[in-house]
TIFIVEX-608102 format. One record per residue (C-alpha): residue in three letters; x, y, z; residue number from 1. Coordinates in steps of 0.25 Angstrom, whole numbers, plus 5000, padded with zeros to 4 digits. Layout:
+-----+------+-------+------+-----+
| res | east | north |   up |   n |
+-----+------+-------+------+-----+
| Ala |    X |     Y |    Z | NUM |
...
+-----+------+-------+------+-----+
//
This chain:
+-----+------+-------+------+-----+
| res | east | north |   up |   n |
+-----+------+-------+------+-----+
| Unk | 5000 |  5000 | 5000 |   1 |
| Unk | 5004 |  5016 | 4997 |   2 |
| Unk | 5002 |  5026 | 5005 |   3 |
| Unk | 5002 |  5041 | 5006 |   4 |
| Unk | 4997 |  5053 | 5013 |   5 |
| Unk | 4997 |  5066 | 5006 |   6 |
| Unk | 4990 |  5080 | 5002 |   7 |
| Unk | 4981 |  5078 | 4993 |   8 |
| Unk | 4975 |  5094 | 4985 |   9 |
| Unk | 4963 |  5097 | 4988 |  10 |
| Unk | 4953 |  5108 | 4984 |  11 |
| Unk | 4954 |  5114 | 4998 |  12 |
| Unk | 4967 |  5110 | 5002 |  13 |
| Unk | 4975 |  5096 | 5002 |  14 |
| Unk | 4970 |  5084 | 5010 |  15 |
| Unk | 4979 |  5075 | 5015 |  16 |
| Unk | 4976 |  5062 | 5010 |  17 |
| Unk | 4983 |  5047 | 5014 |  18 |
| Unk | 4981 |  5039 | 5001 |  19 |
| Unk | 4983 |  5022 | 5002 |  20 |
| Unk | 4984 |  5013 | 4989 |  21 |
| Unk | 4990 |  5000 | 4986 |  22 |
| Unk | 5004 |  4999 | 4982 |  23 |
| Unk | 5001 |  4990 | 4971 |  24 |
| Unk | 4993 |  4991 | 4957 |  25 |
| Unk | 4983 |  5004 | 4955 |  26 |
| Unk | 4979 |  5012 | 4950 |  27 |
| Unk | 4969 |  5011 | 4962 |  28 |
| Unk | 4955 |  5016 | 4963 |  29 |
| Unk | 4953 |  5028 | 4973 |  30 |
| Unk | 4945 |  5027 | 4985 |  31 |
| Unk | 4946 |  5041 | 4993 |  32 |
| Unk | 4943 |  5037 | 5007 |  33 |
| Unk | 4936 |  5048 | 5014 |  34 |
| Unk | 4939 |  5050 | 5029 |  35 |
| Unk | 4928 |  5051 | 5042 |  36 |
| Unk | 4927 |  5062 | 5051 |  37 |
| Unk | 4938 |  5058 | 5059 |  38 |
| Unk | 4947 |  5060 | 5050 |  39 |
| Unk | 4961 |  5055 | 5044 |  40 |
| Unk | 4966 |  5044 | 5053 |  41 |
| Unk | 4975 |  5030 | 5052 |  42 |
| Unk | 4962 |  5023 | 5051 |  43 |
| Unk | 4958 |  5028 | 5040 |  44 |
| Unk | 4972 |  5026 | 5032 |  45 |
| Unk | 4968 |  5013 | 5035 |  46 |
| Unk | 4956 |  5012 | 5030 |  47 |
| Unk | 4963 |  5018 | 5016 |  48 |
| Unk | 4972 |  5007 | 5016 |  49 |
| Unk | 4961 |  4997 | 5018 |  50 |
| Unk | 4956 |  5004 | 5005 |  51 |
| Unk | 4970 |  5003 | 4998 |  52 |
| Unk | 4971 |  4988 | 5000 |  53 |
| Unk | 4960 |  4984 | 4992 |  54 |
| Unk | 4968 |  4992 | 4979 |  55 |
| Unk | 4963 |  5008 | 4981 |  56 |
| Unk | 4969 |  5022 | 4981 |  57 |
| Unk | 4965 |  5026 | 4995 |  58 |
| Unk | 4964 |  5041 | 4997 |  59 |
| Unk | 4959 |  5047 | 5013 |  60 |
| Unk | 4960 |  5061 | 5012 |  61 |
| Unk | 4961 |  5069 | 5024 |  62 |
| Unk | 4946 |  5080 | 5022 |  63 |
| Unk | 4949 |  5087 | 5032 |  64 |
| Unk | 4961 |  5096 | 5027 |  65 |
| Unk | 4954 |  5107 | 5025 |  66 |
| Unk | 4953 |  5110 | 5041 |  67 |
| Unk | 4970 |  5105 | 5042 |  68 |
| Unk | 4964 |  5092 | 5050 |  69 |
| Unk | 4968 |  5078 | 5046 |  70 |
| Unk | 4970 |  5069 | 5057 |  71 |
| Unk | 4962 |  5070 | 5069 |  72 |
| Unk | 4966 |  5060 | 5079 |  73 |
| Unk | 4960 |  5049 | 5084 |  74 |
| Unk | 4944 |  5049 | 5084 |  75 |
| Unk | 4938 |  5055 | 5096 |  76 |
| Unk | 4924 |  5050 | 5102 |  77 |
| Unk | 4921 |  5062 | 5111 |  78 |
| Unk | 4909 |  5069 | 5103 |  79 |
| Unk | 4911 |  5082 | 5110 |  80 |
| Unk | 4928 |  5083 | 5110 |  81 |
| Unk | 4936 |  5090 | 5102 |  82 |
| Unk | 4940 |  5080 | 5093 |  83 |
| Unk | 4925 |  5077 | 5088 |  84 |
| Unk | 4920 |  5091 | 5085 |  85 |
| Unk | 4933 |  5094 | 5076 |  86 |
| Unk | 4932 |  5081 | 5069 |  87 |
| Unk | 4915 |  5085 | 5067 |  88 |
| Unk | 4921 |  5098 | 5062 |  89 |
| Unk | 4929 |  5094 | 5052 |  90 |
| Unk | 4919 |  5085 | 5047 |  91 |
| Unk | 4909 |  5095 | 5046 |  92 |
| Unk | 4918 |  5104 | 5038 |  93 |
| Unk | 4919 |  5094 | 5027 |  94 |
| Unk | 4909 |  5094 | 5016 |  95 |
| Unk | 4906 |  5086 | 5004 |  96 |
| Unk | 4911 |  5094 | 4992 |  97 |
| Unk | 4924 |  5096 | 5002 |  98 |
| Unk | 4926 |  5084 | 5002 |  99 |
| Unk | 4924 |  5079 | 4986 | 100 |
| Unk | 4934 |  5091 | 4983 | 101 |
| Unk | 4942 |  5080 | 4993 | 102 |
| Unk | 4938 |  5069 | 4985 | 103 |
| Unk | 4943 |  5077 | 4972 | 104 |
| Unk | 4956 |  5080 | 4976 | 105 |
| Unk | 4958 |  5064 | 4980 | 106 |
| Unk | 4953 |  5059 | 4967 | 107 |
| Unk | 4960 |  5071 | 4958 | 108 |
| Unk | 4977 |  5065 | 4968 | 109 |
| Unk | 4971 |  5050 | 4965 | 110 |
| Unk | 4970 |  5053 | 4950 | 111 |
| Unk | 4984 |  5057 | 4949 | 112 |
| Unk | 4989 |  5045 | 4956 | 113 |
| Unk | 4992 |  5034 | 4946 | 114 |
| Unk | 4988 |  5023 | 4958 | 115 |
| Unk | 4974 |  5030 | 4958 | 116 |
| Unk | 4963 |  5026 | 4949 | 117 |
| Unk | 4956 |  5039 | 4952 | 118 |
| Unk | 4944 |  5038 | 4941 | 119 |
| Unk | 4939 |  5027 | 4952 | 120 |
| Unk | 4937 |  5032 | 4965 | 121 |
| Unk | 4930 |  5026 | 4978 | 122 |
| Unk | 4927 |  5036 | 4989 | 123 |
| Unk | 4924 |  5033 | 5005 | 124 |
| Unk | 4920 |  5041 | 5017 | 125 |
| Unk | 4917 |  5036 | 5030 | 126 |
| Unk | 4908 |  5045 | 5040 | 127 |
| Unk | 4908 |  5060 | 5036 | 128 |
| Unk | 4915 |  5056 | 5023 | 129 |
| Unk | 4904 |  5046 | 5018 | 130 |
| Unk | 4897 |  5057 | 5010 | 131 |
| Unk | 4909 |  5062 | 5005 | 132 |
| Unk | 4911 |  5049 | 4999 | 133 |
| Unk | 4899 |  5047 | 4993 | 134 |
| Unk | 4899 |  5060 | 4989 | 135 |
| Unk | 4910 |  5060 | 4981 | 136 |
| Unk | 4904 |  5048 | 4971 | 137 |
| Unk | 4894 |  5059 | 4965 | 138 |
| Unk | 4904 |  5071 | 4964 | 139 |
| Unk | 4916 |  5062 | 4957 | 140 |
| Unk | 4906 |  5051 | 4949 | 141 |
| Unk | 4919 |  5049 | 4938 | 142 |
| Unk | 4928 |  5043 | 4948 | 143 |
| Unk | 4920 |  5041 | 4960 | 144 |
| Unk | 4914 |  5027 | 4959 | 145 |
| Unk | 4911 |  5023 | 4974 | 146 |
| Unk | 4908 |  5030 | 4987 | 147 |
| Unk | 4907 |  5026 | 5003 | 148 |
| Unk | 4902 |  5030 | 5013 | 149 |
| Unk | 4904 |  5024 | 5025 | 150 |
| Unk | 4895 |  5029 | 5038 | 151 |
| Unk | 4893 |  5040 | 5030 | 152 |
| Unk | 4889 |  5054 | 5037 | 153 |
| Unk | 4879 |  5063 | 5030 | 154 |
| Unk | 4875 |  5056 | 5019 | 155 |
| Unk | 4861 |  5060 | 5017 | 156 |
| Unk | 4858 |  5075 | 5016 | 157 |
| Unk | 4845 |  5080 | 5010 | 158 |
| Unk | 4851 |  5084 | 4997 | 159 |
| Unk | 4854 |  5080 | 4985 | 160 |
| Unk | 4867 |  5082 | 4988 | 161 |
| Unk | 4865 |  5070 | 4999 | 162 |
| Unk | 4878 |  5059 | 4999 | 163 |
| Unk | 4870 |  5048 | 4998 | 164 |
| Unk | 4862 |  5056 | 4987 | 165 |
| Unk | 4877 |  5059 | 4979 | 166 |
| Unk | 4879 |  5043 | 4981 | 167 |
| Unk | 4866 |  5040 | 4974 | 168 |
| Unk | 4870 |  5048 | 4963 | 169 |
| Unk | 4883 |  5045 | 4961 | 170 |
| Unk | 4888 |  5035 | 4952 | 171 |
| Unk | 4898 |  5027 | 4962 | 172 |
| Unk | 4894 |  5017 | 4972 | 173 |
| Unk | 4890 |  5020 | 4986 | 174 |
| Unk | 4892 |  5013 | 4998 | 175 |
| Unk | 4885 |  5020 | 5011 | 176 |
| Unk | 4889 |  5010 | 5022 | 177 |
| Unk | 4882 |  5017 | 5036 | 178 |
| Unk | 4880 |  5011 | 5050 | 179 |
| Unk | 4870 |  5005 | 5057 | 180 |
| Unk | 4871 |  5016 | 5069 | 181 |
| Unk | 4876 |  5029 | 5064 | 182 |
| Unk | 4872 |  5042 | 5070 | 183 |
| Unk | 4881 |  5050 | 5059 | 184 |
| Unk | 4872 |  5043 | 5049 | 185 |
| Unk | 4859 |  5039 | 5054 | 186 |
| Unk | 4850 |  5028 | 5050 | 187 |
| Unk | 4842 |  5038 | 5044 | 188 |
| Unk | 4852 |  5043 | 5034 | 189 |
| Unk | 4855 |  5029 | 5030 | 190 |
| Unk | 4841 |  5026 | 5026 | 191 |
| Unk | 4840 |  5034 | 5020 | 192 |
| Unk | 4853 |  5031 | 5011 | 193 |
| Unk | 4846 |  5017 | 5010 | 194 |
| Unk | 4834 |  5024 | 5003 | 195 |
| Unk | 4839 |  5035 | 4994 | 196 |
| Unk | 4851 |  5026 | 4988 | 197 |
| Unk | 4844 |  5014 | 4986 | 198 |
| Unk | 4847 |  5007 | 4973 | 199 |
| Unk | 4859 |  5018 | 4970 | 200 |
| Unk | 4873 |  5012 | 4965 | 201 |
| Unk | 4878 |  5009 | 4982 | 202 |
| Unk | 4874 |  5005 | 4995 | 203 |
| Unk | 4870 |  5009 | 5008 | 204 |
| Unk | 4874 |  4999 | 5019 | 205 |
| Unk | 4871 |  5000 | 5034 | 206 |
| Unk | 4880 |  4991 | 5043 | 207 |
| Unk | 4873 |  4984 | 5055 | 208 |
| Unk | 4877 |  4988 | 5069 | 209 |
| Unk | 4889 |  4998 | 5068 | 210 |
| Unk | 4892 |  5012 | 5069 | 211 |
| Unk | 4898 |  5023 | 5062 | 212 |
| Unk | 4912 |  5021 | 5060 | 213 |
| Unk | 4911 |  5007 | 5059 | 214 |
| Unk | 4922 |  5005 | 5049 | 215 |
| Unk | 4933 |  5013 | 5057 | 216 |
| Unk | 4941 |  5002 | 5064 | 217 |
| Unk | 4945 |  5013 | 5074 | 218 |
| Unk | 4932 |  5017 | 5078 | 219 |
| Unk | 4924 |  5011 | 5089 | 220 |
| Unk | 4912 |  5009 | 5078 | 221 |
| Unk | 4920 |  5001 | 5070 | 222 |
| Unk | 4914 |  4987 | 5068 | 223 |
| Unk | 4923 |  4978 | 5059 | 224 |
| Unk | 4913 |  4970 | 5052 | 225 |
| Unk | 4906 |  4981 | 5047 | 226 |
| Unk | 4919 |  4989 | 5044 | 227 |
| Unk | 4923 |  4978 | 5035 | 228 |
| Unk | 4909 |  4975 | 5029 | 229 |
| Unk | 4912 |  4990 | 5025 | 230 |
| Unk | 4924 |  4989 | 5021 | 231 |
| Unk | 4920 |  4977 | 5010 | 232 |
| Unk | 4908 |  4987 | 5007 | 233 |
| Unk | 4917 |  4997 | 5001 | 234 |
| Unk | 4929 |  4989 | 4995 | 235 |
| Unk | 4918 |  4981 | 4988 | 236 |
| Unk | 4912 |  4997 | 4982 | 237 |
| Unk | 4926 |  5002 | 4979 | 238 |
| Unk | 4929 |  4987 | 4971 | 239 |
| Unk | 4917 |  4987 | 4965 | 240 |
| Unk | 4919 |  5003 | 4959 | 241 |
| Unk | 4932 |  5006 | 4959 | 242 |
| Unk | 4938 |  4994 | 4952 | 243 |
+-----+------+-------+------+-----+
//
């Protein structure tokens, strides 16, 4: 395996991006993996190499450059400490067009690499970046060809402009995998989903007794069967689109 962290040029700025692929073969199809509120962290990286094993360009770029914040520290649980309301700050100060400038910048650095296959490109979000995943299937449909989101927040508004609405729309495959008790993305939101996408070109999949963050291995919602089951989920989309 190769890896690298650099600075990639950004509308806004540049975004410090760790980037993961085999060492072996490629071109490689792209899969821009989009970070959670917590921000850029070891577990993550290891999540992008997970990714790269099974034969992709991995890109996790840092999307909170803008306010000179990159790593956090380790997650913090106390809903009233410090920690927590700068992490739902930066959060907050992110939005969805910010973020597919983002996307662009990753996919325009990918397609001067002769070891990316930039015309096919997966994208992923977990928690606050699920949207921005999906999202990014209707904005890029030429190289775009599937999306996930992965206990996705925010994703049904009551615009047009919707994510889960963009997903319908969009030619790439979806993937919405939520869970069973999620107070960030209520049942409510996911039935919705179930409703208004039926019979589109992806799925949304609700996994039994687990909590958001259920694929994070160092969070105390994480459930390993579930986080596997998701992991098979994703893999199988990227196979099936990107290949």
């Amino acid at each position: 395996m190769i890896e690298r962290q650099l600075d990639i040029a950004t509308k806004d700025g540049a975004s410090t991006t760790f980037i993961v692929h085999p060492d072996r073969g490629g071109p490689f199809p792209v899969i821009v993996f989009l970070m959670d509120a917590p921000a850029i962290r070891e577990e993550l990286r290891d999540m992008a190499r997970r990714f790269a094993t099974s034969g992709y360009y991995v890109m996790l770029p840092n999307l909170y450059y803008r306010a000179g914040e990159m790593e956090l520290g380790p997650i913090e649980f106390d809903p009233d400490g410090p920690w927590r309301k700068k992490m739902f700050a930066l959060m907050d100060s992110l939005e969805i067009d910010m973020v597919l400038a983002d996307v662009d910048a990753m996919i325009a650095f990918a397609a001067k690499d002769p070891l990316a296959n930039a015309g096919s490109v997966g994208t992923i979000g977990y928690c606050m970046s699920g949207r921005f995943a999906v999202c990014a299937g209707g904005s890029r449909p030429d190289c775009v060809k599937a999306t996930a989101s992965i206990y996705g927040v925010r994703l049904v508004t009551g615009q047009e402009t919707s994510p889960h609405l963009v997903a319908k729309r969009s030619p790439a495959e979806f993937y919405f995998a939520c869970a069973e008790r999620d107070h960030w993305a209520p049942q409510e939101m996911v039935d919705q989903m179930k409703r208004d996408l039926k019979g589109a070109h992806g799925e949304v999949e609700q996994y039994p007794d687990t909590d958001h963050g259920f694929a994070f291995p160092q969070r105390p919602a994480y459930r390993k069967l579930a986080a596997e089951q998701h992991w098979e989920r994703v893999l199988s989309l990227f196979a099936r689109d990107l290949r």
